[in-house]
PDB file of N, CA, C and O in Angstrom, chain B, residues numbered from 101:
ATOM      1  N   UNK B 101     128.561 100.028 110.135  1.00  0.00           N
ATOM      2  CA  UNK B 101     127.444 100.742 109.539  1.00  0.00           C
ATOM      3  C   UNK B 101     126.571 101.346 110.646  1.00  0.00           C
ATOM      4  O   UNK B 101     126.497 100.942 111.806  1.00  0.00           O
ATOM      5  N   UNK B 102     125.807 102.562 109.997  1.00  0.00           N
ATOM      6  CA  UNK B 102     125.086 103.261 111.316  1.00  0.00           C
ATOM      7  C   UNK B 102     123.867 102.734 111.520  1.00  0.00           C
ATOM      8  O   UNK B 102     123.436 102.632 110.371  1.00  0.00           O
ATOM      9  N   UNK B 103     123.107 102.369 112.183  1.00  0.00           N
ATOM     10  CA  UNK B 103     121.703 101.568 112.261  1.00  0.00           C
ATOM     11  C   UNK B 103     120.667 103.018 112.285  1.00  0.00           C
ATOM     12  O   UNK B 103     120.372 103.688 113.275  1.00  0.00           O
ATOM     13  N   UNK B 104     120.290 103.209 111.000  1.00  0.00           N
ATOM     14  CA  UNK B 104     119.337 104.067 111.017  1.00  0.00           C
ATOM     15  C   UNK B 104     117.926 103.897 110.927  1.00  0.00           C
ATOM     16  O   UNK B 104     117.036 104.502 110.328  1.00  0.00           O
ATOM     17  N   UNK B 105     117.967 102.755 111.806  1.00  0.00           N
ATOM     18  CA  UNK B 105     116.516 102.596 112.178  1.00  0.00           C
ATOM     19  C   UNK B 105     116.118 103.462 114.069  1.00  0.00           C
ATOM     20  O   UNK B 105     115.316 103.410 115.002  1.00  0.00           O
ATOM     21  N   UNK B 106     116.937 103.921 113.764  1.00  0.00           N
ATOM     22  CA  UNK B 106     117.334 104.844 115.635  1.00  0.00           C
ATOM     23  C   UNK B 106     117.101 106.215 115.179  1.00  0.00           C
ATOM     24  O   UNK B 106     117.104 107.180 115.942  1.00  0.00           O
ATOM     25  N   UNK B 107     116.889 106.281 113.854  1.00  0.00           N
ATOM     26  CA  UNK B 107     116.938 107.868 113.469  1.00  0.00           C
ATOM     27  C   UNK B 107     115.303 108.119 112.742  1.00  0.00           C
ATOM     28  O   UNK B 107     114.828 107.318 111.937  1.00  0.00           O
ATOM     29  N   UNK B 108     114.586 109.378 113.205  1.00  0.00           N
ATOM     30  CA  UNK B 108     113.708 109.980 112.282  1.00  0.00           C
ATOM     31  C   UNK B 108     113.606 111.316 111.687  1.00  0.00           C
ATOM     32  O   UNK B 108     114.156 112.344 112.081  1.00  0.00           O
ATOM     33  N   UNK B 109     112.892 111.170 110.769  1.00  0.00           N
ATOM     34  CA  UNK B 109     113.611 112.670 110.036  1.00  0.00           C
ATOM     35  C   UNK B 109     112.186 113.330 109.929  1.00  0.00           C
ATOM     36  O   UNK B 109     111.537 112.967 108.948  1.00  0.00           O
ATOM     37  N   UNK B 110     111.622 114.193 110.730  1.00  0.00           N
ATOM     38  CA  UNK B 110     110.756 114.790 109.932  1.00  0.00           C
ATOM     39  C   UNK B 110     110.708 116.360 109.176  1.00  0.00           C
ATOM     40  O   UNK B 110     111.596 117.205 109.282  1.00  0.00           O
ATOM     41  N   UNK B 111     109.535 116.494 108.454  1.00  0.00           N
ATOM     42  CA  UNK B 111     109.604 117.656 107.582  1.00  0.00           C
ATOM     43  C   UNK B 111     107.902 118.084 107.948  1.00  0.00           C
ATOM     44  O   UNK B 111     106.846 117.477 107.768  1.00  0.00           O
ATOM     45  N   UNK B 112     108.223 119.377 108.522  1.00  0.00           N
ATOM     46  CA  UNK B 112     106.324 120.288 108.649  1.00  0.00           C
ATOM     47  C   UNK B 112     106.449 121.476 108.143  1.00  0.00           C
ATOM     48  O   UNK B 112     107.616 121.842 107.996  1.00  0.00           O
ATOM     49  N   UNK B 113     105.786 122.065 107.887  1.00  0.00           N
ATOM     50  CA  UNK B 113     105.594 123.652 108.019  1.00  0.00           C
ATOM     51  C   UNK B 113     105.106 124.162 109.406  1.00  0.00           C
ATOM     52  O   UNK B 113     103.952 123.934 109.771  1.00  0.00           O
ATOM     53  N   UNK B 114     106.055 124.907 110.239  1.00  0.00           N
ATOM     54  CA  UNK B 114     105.299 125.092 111.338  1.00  0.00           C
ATOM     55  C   UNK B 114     105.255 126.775 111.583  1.00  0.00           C
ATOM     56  O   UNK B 114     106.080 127.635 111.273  1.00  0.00           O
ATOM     57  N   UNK B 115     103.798 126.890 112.347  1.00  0.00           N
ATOM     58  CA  UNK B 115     103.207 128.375 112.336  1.00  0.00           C
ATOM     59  C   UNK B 115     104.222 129.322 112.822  1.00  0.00           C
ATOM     60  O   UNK B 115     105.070 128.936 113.625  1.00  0.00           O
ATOM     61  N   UNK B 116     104.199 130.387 112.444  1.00  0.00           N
ATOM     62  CA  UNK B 116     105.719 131.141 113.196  1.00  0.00           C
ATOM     63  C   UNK B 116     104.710 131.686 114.056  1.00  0.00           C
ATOM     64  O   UNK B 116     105.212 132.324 114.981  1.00  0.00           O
ATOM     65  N   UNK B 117     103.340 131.649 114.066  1.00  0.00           N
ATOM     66  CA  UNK B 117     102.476 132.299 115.489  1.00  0.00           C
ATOM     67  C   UNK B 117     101.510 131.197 116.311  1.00  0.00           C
ATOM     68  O   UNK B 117     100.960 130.313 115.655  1.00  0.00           O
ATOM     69  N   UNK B 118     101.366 131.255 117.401  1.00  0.00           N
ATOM     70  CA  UNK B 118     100.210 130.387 117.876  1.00  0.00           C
ATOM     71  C   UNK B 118      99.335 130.210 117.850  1.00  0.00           C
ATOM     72  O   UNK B 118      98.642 131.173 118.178  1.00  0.00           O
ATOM     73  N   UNK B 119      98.574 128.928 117.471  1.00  0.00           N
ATOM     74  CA  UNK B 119      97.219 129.286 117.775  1.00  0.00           C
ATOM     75  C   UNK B 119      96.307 129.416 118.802  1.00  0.00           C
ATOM     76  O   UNK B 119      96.707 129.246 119.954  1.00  0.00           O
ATOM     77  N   UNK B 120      95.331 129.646 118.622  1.00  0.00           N
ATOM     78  CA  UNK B 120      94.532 130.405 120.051  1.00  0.00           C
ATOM     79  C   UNK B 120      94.484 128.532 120.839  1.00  0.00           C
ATOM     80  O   UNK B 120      94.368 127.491 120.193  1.00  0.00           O
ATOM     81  N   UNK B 121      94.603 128.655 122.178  1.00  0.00           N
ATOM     82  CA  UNK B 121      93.972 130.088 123.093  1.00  0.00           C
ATOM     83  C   UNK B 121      95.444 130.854 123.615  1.00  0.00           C
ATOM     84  O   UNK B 121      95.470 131.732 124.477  1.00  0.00           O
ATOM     85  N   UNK B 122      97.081 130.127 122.639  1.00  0.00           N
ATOM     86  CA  UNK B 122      97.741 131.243 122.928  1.00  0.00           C
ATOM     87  C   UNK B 122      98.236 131.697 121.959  1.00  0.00           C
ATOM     88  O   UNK B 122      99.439 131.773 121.709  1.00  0.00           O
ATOM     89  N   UNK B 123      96.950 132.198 121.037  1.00  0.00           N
ATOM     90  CA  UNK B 123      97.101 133.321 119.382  1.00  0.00           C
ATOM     91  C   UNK B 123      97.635 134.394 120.080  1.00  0.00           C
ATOM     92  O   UNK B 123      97.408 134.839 121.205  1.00  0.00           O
ATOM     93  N   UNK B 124      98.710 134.862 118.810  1.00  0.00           N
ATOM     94  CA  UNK B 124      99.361 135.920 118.572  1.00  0.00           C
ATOM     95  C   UNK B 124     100.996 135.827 119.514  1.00  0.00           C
ATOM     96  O   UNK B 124     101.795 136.756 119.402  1.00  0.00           O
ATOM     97  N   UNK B 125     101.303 134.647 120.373  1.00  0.00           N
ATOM     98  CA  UNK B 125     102.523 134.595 121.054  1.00  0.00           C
ATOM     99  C   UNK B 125     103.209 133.729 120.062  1.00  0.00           C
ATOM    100  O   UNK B 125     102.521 132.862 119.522  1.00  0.00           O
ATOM    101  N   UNK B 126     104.938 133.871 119.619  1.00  0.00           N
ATOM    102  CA  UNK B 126     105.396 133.398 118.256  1.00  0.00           C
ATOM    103  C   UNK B 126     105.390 131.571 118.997  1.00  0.00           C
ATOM    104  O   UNK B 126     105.180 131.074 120.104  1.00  0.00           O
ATOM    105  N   UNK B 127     105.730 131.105 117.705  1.00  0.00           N
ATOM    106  CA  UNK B 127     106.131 129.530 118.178  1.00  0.00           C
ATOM    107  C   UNK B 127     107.388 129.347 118.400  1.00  0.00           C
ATOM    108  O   UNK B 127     108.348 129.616 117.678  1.00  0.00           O
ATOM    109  N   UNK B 128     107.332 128.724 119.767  1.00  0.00           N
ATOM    110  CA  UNK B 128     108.910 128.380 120.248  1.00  0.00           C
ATOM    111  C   UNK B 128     109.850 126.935 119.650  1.00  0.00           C
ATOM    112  O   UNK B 128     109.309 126.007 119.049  1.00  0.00           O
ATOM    113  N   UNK B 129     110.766 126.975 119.844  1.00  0.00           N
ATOM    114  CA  UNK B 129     111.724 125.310 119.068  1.00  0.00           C
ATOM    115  C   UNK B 129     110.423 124.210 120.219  1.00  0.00           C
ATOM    116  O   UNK B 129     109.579 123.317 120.147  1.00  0.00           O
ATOM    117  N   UNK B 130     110.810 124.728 120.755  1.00  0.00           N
ATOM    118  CA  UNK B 130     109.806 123.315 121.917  1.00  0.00           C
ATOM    119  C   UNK B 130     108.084 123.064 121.094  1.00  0.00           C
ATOM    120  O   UNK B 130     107.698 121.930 120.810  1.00  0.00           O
ATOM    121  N   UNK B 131     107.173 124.405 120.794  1.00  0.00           N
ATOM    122  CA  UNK B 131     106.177 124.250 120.607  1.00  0.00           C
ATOM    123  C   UNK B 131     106.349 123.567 118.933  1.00  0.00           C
ATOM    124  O   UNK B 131     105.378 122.986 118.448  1.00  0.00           O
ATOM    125  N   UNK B 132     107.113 123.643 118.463  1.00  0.00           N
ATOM    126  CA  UNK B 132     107.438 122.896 116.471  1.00  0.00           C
ATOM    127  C   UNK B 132     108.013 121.657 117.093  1.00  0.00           C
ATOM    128  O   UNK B 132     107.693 120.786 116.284  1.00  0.00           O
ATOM    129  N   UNK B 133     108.760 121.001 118.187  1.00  0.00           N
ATOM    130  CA  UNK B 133     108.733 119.801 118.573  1.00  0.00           C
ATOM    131  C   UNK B 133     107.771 119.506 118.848  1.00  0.00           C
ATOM    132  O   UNK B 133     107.600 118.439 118.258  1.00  0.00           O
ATOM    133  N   UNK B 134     106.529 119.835 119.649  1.00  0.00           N
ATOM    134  CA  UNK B 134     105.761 119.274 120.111  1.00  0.00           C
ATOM    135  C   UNK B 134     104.660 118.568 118.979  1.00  0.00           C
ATOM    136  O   UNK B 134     104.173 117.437 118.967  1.00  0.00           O
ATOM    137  N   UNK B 135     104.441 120.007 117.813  1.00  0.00           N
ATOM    138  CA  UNK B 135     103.545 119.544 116.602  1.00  0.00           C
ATOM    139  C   UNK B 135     104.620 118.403 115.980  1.00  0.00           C
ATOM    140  O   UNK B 135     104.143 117.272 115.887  1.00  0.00           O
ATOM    141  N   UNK B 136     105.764 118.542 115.623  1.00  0.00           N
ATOM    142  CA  UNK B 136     106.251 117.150 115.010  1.00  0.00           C
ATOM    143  C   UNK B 136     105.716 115.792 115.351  1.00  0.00           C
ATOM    144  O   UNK B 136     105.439 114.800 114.676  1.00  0.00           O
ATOM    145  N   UNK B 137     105.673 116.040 116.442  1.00  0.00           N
ATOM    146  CA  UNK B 137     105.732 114.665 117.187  1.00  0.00           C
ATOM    147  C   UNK B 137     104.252 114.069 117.763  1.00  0.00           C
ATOM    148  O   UNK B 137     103.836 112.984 118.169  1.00  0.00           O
ATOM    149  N   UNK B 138     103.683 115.498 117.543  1.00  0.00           N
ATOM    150  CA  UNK B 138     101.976 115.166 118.128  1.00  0.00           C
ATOM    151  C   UNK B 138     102.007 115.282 119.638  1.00  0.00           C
ATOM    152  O   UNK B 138     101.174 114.484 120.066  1.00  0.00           O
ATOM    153  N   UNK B 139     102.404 115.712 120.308  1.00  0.00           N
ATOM    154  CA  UNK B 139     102.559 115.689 121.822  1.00  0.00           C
ATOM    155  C   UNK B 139     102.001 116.512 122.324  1.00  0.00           C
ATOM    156  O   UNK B 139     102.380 117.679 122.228  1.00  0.00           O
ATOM    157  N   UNK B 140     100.767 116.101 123.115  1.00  0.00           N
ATOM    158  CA  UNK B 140      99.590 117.223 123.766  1.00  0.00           C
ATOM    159  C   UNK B 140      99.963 116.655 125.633  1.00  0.00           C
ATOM    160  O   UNK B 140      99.847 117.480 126.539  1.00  0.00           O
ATOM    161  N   UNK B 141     100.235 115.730 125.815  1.00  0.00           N
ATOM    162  CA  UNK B 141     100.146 115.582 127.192  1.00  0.00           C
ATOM    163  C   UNK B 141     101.446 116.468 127.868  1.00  0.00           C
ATOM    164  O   UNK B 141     102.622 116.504 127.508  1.00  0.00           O
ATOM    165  N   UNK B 142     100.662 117.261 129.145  1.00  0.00           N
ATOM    166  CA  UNK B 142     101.503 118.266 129.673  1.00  0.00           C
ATOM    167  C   UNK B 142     103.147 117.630 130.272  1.00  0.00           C
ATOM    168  O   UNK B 142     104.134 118.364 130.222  1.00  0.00           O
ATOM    169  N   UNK B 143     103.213 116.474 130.711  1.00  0.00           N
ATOM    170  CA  UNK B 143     103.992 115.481 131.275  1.00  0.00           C
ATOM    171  C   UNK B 143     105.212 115.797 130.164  1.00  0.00           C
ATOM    172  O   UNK B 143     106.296 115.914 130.736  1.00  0.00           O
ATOM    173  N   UNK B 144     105.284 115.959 128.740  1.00  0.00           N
ATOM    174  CA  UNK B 144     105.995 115.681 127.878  1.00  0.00           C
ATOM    175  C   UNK B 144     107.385 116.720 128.277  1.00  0.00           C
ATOM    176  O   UNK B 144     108.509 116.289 128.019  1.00  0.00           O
ATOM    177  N   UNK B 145     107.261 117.757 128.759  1.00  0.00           N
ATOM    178  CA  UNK B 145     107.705 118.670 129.125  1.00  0.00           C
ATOM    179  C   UNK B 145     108.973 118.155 129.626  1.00  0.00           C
ATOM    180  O   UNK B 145     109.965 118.510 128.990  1.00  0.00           O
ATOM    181  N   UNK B 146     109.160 117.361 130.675  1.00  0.00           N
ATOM    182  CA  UNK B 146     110.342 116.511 131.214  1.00  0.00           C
ATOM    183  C   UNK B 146     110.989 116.018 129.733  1.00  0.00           C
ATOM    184  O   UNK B 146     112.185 116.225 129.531  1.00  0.00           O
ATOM    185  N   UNK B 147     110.112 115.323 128.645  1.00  0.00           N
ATOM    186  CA  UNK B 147     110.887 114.644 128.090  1.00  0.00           C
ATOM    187  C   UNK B 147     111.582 115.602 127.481  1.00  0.00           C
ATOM    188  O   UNK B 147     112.794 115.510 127.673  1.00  0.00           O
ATOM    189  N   UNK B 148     111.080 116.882 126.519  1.00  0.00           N
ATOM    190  CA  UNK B 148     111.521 117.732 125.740  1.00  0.00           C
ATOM    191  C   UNK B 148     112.874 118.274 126.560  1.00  0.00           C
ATOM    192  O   UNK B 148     113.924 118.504 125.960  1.00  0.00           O
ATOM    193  N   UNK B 149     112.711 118.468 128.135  1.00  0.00           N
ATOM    194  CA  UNK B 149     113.972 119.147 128.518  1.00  0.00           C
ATOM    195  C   UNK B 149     115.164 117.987 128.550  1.00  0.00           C
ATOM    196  O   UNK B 149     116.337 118.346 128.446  1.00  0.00           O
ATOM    197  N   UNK B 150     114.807 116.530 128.704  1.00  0.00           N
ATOM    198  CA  UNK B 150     115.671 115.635 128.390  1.00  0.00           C
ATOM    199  C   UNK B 150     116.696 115.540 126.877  1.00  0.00           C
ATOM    200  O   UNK B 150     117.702 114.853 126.701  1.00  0.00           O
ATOM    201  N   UNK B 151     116.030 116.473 125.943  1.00  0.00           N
ATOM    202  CA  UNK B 151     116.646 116.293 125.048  1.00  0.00           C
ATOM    203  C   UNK B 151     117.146 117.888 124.351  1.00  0.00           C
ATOM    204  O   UNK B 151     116.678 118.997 124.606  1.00  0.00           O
ATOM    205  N   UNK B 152     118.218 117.527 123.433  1.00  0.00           N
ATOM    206  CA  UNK B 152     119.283 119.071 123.316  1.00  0.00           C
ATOM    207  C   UNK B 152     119.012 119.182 121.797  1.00  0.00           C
ATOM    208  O   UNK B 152     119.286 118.306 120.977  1.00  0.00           O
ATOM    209  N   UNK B 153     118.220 120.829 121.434  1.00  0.00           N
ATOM    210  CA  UNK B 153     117.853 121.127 120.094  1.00  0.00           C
ATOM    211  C   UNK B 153     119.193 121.439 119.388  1.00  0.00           C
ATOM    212  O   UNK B 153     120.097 121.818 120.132  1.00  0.00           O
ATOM    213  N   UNK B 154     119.433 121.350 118.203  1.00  0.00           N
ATOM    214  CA  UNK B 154     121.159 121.811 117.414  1.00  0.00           C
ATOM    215  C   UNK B 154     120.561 122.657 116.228  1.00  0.00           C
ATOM    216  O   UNK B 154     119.508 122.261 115.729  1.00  0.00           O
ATOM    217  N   UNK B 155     121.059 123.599 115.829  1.00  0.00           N
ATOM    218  CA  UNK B 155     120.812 124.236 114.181  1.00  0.00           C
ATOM    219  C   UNK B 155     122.110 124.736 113.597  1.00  0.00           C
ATOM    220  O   UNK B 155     122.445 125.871 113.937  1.00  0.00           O
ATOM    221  N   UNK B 156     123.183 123.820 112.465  1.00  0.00           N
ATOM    222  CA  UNK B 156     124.059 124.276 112.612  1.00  0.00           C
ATOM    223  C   UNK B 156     125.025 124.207 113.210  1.00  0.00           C
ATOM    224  O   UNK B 156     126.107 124.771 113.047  1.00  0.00           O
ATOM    225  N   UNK B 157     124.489 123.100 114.368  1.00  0.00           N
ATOM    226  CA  UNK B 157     125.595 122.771 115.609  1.00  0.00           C
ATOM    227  C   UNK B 157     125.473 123.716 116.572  1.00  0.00           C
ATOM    228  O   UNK B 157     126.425 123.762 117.352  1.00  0.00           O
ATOM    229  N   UNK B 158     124.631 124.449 116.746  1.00  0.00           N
ATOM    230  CA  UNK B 158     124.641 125.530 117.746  1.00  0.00           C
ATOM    231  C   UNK B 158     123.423 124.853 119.073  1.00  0.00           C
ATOM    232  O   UNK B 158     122.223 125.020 118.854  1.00  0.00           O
ATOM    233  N   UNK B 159     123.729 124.346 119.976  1.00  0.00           N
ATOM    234  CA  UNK B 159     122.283 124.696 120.690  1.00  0.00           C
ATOM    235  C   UNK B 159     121.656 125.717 121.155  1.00  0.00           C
ATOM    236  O   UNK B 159     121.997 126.765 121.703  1.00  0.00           O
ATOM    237  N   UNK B 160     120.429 125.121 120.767  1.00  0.00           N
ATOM    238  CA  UNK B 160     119.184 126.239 120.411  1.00  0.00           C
ATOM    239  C   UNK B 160     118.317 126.110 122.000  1.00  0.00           C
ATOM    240  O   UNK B 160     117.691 125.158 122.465  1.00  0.00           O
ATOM    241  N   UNK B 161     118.583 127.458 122.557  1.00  0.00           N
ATOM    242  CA  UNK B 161     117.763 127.105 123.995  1.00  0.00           C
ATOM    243  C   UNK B 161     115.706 126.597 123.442  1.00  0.00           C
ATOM    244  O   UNK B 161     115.113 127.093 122.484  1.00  0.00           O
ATOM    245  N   UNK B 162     115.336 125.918 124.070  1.00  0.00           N
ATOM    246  CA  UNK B 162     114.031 125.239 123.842  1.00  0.00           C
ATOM    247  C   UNK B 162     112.504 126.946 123.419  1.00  0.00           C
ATOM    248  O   UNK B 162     111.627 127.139 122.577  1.00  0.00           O
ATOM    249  N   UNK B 163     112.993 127.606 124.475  1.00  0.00           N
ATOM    250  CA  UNK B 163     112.368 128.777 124.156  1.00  0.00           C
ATOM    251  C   UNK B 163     112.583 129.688 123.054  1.00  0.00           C
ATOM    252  O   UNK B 163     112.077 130.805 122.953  1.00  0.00           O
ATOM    253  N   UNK B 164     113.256 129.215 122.354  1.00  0.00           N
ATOM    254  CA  UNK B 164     114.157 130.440 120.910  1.00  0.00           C
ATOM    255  C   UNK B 164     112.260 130.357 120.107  1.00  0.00           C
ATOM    256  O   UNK B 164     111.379 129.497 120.087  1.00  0.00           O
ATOM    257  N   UNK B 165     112.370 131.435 119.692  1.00  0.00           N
ATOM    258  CA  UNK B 165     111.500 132.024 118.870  1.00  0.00           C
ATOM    259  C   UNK B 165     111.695 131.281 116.878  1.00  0.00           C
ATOM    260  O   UNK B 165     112.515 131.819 116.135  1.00  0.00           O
ATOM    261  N   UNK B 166     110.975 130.296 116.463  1.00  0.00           N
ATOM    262  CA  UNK B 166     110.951 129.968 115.773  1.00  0.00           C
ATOM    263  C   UNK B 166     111.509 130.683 114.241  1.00  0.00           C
ATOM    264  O   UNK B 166     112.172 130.302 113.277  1.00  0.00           O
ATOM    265  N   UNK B 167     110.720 132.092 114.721  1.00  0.00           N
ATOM    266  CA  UNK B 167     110.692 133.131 113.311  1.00  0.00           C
ATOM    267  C   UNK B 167     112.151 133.651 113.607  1.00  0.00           C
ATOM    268  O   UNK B 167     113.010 133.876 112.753  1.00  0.00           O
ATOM    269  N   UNK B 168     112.274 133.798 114.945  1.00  0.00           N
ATOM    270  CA  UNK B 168     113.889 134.400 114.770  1.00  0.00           C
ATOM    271  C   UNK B 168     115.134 133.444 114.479  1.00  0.00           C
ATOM    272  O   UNK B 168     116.205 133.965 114.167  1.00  0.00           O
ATOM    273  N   UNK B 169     115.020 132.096 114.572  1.00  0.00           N
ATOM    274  CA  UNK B 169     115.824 131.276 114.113  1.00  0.00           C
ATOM    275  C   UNK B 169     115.406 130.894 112.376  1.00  0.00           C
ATOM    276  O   UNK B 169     116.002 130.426 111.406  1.00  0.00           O
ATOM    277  N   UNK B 170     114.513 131.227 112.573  1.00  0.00           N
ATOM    278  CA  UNK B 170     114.323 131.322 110.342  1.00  0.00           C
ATOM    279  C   UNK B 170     114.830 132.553 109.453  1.00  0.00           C
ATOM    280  O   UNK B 170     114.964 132.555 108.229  1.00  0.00           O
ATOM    281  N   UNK B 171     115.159 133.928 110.628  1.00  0.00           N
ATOM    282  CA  UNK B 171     115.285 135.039 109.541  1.00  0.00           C
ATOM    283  C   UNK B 171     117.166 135.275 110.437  1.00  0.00           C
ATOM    284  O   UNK B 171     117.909 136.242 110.266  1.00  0.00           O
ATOM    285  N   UNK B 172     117.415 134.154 111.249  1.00  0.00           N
ATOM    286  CA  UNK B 172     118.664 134.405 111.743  1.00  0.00           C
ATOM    287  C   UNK B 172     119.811 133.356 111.179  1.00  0.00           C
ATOM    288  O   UNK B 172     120.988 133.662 110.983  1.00  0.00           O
ATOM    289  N   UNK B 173     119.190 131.982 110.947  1.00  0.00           N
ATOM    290  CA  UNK B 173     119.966 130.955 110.229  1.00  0.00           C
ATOM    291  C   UNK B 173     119.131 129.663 109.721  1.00  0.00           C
ATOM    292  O   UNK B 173     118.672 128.645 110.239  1.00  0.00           O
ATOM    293  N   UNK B 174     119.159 130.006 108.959  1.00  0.00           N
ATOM    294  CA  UNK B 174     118.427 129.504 107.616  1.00  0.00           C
ATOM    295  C   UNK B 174     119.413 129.195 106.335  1.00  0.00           C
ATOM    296  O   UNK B 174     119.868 130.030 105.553  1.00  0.00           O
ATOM    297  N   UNK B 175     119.631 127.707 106.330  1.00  0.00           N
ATOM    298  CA  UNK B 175     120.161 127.483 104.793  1.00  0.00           C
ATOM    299  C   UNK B 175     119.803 128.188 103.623  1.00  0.00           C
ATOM    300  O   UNK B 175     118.743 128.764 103.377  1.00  0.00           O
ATOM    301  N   UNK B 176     121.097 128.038 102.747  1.00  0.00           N
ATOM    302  CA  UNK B 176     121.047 128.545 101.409  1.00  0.00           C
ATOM    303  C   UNK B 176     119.617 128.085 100.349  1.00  0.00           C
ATOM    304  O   UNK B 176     119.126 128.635  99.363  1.00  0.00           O
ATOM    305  N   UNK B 177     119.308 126.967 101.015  1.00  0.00           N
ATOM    306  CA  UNK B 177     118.069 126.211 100.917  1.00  0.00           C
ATOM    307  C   UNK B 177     116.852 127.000 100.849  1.00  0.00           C
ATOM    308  O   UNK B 177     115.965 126.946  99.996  1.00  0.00           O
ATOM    309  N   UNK B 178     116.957 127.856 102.034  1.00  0.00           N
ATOM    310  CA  UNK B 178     115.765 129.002 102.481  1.00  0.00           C
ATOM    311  C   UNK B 178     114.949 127.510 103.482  1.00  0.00           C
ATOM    312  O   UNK B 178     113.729 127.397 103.601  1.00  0.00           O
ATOM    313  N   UNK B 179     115.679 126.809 103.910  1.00  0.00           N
ATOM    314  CA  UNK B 179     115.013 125.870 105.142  1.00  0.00           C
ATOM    315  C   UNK B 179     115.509 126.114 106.408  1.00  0.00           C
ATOM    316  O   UNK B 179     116.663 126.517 106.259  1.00  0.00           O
ATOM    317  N   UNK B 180     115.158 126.066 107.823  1.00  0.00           N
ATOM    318  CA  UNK B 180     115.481 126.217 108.652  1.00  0.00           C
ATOM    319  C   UNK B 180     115.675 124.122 109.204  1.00  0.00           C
ATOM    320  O   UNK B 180     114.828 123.246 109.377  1.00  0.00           O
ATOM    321  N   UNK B 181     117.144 124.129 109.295  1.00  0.00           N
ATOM    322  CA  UNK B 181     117.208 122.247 109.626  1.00  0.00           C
ATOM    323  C   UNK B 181     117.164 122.142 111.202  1.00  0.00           C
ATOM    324  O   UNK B 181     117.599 123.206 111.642  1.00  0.00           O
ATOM    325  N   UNK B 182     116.956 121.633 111.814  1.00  0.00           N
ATOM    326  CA  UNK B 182     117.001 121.286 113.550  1.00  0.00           C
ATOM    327  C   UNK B 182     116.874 120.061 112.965  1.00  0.00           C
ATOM    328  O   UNK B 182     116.501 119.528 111.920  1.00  0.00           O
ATOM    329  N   UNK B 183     117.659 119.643 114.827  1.00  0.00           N
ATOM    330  CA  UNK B 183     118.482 117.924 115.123  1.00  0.00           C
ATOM    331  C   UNK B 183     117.989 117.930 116.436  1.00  0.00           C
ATOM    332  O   UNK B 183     118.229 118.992 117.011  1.00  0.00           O
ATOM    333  N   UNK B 184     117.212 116.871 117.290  1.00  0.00           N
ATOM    334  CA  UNK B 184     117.144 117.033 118.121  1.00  0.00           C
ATOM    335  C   UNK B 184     117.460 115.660 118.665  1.00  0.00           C
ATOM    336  O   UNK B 184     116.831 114.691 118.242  1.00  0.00           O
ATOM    337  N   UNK B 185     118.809 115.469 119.974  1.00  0.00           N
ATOM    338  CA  UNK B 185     119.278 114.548 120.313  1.00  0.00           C
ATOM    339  C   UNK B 185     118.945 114.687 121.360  1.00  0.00           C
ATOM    340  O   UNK B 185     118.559 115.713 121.920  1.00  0.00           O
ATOM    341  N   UNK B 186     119.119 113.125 121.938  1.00  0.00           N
ATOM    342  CA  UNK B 186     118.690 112.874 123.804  1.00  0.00           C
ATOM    343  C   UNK B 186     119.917 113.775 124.255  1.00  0.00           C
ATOM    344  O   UNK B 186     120.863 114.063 123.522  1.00  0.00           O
ATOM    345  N   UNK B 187     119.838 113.972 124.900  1.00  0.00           N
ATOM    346  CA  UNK B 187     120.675 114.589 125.604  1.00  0.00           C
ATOM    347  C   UNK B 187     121.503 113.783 126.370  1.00  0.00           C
ATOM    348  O   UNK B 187     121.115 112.617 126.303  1.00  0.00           O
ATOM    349  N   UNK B 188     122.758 113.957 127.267  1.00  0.00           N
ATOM    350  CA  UNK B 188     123.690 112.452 128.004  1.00  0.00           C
ATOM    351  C   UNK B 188     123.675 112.847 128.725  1.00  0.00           C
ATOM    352  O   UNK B 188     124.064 114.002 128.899  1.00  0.00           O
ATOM    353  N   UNK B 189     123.114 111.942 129.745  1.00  0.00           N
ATOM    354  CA  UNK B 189     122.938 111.848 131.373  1.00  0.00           C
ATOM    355  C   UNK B 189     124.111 112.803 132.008  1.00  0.00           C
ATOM    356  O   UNK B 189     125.242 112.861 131.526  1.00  0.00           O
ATOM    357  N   UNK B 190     123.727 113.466 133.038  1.00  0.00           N
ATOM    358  CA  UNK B 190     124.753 113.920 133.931  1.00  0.00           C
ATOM    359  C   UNK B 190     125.510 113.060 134.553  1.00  0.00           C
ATOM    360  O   UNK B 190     124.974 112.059 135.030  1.00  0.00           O
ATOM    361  N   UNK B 191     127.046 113.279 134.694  1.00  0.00           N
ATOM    362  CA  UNK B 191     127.591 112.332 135.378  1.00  0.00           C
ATOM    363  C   UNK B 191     127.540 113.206 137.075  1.00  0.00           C
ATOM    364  O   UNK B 191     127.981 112.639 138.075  1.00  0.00           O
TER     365      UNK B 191
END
């Protein structure tokens, strides 16, 4: 059995624009991780690149434009799903 106490699932609405003080630049996959998760300390940055975004199975570079991954692949749902796994150490 899978121990899905290792897994979290969340669900937001997140802004397809920023808010000030960097209004009007779109929201990136990294900046909708960051509101998921509540993450304001600048440090986090290491962790986010530690880990690999998926939509679809595709990885999603961290900078992808939120709105363009909603009007580019988006379930029949009309939801946009992301997976975001640790990523595996370099050998």
């Amino acid at each position: 059995a899978v121990d899905m106490t290792r897994f979290h699932v969340s669900q937001l609405p997140v802004p397809l624009v920023r808010a000030p003080p960097a209004g009007g630049e779109q929201t990136t996959v990294a900046d909708a991780f960051r509101l998921c998760y509540e993450i304001t300390d600048p440090a986090s940055s290491a962790f986010v690149s530690s880990c690999v975004c998926l939509c679809q199975g595709i990885g999603v570079p961290w900078e992808t434009p939120v709105a363009w991954l909603a009007d580019s692949l988006f379930y029949a749902d009309c939801f946009l799903h992301l997976v975001v796994v640790a990523a595996p150490p370099l050998s």
